[in-house]
C-alpha positions as CSV (number, residue, x, y, z in Angstrom):
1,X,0.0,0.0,0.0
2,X,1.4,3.5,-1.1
3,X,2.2,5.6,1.9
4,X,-0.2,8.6,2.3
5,X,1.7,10.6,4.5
6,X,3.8,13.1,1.4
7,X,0.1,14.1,0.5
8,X,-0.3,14.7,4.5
9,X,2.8,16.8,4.3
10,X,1.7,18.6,1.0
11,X,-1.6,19.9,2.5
12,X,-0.3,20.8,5.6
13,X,2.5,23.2,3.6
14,X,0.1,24.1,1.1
15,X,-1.7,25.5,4.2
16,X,1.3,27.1,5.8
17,X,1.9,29.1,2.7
18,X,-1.4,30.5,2.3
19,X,-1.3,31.3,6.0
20,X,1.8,33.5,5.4
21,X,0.0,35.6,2.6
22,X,-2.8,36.1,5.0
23,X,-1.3,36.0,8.2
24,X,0.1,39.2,8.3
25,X,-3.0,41.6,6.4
26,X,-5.2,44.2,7.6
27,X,-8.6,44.2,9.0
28,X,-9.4,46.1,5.6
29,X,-7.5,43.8,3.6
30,X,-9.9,41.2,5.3
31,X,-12.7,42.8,3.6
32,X,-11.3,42.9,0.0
33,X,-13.8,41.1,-2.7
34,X,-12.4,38.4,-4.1
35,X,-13.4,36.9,-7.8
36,X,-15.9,34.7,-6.2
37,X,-18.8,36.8,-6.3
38,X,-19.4,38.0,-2.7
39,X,-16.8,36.6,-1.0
40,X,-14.4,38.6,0.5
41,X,-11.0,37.8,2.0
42,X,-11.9,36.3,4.9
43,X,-14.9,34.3,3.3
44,X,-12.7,32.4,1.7
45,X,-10.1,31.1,4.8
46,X,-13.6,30.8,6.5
47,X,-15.0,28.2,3.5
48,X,-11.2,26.8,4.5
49,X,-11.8,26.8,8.1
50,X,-15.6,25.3,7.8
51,X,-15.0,22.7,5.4
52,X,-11.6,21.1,7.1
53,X,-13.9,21.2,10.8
54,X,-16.1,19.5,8.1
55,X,-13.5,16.9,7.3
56,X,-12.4,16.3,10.6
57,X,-15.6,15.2,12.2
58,X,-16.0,12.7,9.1
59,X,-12.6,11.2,10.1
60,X,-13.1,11.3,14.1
61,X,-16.8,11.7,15.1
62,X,-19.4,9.9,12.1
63,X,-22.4,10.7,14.0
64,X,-21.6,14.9,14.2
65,X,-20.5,14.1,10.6
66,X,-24.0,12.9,9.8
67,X,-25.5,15.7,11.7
68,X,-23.9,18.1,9.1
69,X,-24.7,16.2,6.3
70,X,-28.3,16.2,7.5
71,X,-28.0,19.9,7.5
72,X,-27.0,19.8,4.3
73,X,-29.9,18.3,2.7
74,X,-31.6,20.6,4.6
75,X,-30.3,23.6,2.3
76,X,-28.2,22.2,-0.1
77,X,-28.0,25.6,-1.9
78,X,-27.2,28.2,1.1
79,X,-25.3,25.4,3.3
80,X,-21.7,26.4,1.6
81,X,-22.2,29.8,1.7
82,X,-24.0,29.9,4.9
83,X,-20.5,28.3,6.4
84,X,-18.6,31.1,4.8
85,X,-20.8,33.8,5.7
86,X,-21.0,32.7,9.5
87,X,-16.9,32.4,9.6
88,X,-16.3,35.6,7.7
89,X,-18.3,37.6,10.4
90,X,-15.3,36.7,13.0
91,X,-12.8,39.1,13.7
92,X,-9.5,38.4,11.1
93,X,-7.6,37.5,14.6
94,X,-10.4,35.0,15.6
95,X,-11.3,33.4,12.6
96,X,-7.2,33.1,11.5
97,X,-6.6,31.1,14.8
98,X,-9.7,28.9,14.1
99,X,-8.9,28.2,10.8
100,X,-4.9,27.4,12.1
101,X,-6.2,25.0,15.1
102,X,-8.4,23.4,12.3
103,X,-6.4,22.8,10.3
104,X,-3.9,21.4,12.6
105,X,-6.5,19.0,14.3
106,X,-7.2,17.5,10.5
107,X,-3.6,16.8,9.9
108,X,-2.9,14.6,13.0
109,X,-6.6,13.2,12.9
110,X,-5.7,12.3,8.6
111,X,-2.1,10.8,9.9
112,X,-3.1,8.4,12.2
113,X,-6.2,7.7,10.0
114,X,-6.2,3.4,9.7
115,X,-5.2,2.7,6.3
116,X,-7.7,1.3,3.6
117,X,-10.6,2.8,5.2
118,X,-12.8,5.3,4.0
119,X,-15.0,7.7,5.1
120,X,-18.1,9.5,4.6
121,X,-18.2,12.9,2.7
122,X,-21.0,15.1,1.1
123,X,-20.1,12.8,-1.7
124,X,-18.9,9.3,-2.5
125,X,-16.5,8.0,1.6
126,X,-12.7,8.6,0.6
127,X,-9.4,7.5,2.0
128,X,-7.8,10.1,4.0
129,X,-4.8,10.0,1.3
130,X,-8.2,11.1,-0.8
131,X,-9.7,13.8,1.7
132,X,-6.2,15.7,1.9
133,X,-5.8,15.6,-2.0
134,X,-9.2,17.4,-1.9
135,X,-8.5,19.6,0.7
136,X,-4.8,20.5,-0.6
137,X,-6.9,21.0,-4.2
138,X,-9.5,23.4,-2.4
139,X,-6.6,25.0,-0.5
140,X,-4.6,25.9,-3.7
141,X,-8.1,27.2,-5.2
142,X,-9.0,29.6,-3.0
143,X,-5.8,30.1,-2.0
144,X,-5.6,31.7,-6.0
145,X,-8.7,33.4,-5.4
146,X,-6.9,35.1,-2.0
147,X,-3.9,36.2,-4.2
148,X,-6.2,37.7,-7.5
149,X,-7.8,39.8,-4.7
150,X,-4.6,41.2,-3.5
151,X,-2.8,41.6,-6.6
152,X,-0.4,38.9,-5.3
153,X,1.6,35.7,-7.7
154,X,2.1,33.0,-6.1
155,X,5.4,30.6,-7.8
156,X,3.7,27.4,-8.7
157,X,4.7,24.3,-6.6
158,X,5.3,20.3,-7.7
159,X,1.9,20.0,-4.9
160,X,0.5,20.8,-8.0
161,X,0.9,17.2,-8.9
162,X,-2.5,16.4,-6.3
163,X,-4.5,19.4,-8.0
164,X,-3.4,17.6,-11.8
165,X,-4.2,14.3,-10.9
166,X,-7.8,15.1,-9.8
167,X,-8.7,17.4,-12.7
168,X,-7.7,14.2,-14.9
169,X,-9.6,11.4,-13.2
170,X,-12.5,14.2,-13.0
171,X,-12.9,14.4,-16.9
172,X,-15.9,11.8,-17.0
173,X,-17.6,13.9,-14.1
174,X,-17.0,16.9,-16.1
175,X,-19.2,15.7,-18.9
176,X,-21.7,13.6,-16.4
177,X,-22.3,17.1,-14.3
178,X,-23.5,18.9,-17.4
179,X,-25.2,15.7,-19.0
180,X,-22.9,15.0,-21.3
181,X,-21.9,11.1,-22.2
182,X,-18.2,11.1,-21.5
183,X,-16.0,9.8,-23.9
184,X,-15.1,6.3,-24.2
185,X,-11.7,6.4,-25.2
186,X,-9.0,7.3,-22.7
187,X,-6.8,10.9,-23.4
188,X,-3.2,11.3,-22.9
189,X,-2.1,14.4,-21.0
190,X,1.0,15.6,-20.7
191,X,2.0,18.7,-18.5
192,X,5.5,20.2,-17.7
193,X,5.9,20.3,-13.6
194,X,6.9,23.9,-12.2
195,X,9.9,22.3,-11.0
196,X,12.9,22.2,-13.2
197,X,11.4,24.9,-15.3
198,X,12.5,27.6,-14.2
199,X,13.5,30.0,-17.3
200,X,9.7,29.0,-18.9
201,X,11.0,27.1,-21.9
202,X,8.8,24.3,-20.9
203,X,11.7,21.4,-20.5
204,X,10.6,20.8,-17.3
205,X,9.6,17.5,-15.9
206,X,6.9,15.8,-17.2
207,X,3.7,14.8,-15.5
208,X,1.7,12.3,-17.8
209,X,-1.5,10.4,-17.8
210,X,-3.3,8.0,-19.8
211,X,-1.7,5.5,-23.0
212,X,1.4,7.2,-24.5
213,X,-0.3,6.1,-28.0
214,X,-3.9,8.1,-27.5
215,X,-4.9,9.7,-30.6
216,X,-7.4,12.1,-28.3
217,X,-4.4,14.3,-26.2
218,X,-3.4,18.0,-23.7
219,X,-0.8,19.1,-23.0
220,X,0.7,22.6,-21.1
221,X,1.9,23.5,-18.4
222,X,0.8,21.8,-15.0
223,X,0.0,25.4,-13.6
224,X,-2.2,26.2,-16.2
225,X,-3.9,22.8,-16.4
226,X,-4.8,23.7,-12.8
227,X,-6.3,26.8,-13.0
228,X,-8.2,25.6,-16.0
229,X,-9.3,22.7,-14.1
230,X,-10.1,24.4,-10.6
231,X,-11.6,27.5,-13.1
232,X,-9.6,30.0,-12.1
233,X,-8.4,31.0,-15.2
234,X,-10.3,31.3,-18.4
235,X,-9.4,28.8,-21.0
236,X,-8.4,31.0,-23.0
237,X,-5.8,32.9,-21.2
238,X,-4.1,29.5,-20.5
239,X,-1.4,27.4,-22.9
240,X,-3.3,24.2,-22.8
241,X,-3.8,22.6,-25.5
242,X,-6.3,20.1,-27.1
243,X,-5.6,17.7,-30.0
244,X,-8.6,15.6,-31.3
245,X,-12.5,16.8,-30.7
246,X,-13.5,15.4,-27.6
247,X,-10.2,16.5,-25.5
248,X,-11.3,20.3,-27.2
249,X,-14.5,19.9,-25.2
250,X,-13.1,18.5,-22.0
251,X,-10.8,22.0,-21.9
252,X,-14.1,24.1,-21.9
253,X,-15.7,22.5,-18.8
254,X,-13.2,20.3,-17.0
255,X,-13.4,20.7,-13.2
256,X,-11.5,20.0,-10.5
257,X,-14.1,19.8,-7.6
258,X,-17.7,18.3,-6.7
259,X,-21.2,20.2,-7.6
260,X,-21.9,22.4,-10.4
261,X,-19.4,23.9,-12.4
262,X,-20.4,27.6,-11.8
263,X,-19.4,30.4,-14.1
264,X,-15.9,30.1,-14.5
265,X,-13.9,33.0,-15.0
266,X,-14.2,35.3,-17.8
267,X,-11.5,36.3,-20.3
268,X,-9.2,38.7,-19.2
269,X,-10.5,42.1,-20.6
270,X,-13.6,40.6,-21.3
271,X,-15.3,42.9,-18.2
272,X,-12.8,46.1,-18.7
């Protein structure tokens, strides 16, 4: 059995770096908008905040787990913003501790997780290896949502890898969430790491998926798969590219994450 614990690692420093471009603003910086319509600043480390408390009660406590699932079904279109909204009305000081002892609590609870179980989400149980792929992919994502909002880039990291691998095995779901049949045929992808890239020739390493001989292929760089694929970025203000029909399609509404795809980003200028 593959040992979970670099994914561990990843979320937990994919965390730490986010904290150190937050951990430091103002109370008006706090209050900046963000791309996600209505969410400022401090929404978005409370969606953080809410949804790891969220992961750790399915990994330690199944019954409070079930209580917020119930909740859930209850509202299923106010219960993610609702979370949000009731975290982002903290005080920055408050709600930045929260989010840090959190956080914290889901790391040691996902470490010393048994192996080859699984466990309950909003959607199909996962592994813990699983949950902190998720959470390191929502992390990075907001995270880049955090960093629009201040005016801040962020150098790409190989954690990238995690965010890559799910927009990949998320293709079918892509096509299912809009009612689409997926395709039946398998794509290649092929995406050039951050790491060992730094001049932007794109010789870096090489993250690949699917048969070498696919006629139906992408390939880019992993940073810009990523945003594409967590819809941060408009397609077409990214250097993926598509060879054969259906991977074409897959770039215009491939996600990352559960639920419906929302509105994606626009084209830069497009609003200007």
């Amino acid at each position: 059995m593959t040992d979970p614990t670099p994914v561990f690692d990843d979320l937990r420093d994919e965390s730490e770096e986010l904290d150190r471009l937050v951990g430091e603003l103002s109370e008006g910086d706090w209050a900046l908008a963000t791309p996600a319509a209505g969410w400022t600043v401090a929404h978005q480390i409370a969606h953080l905040a809410w949804t790891d408390r969220s992961a750790l009660l399915a990994v330690t406590d199944l019954e409070a787990f079930g209580a917020e699932v119930e909740k859930a079904l209850a509202d299923p279109e106010r219960f993610v913003d609702d979370g949000a909204e009731e975290g982002a009305g903290l005080p920055p000081a408050r709600l930045l501790a929260e989010w840090r002892a959190g956080r914290d609590a889901l790391y040691k609870a996902l470490c010393s997780a048994p192996r080859g179980v699984r466990f309950p989400w909003y959607g199909p149980p996962m592994s813990a290896a699983s949950m902190a792929t998720a959470r390191l992919m929502e992390t990075w994502a907001h995270g880049q949502d955090i960093a629009d909002a201040l005016h801040v880039m962020r150098p790409p990291t190989d954690r990238l890898r995690h965010v890559a691998r799910i927009g990949v095995r998320a293709r079918d779901f892509a096509f299912g969430v809009r009612g689409l049949t997926p395709p039946e045929e398998e794509f290649r992808v092929e995406l050039t790491s951050p790491s060992g890239d730094g001049d932007g020739d794109g010789d870096g390493e090489q993250w690949t998926y699917g048969p070498e001989d696919a006629a139906q292929r992408v390939t880019g760089p992993a940073l810009d798969f990523c945003l594409l694929v967590v819809r941060r970025a408009h397609r077409a203000d990214l250097a993926v590219r598509a060879q054969g029909a259906d991977a074409d399609r897959w770039l215009n509404i491939a996600q990352a994450f559960a639920g419906p795809p929302g509105a994606g980003r626009p084209p830069k200028g497009a609003t200007e």
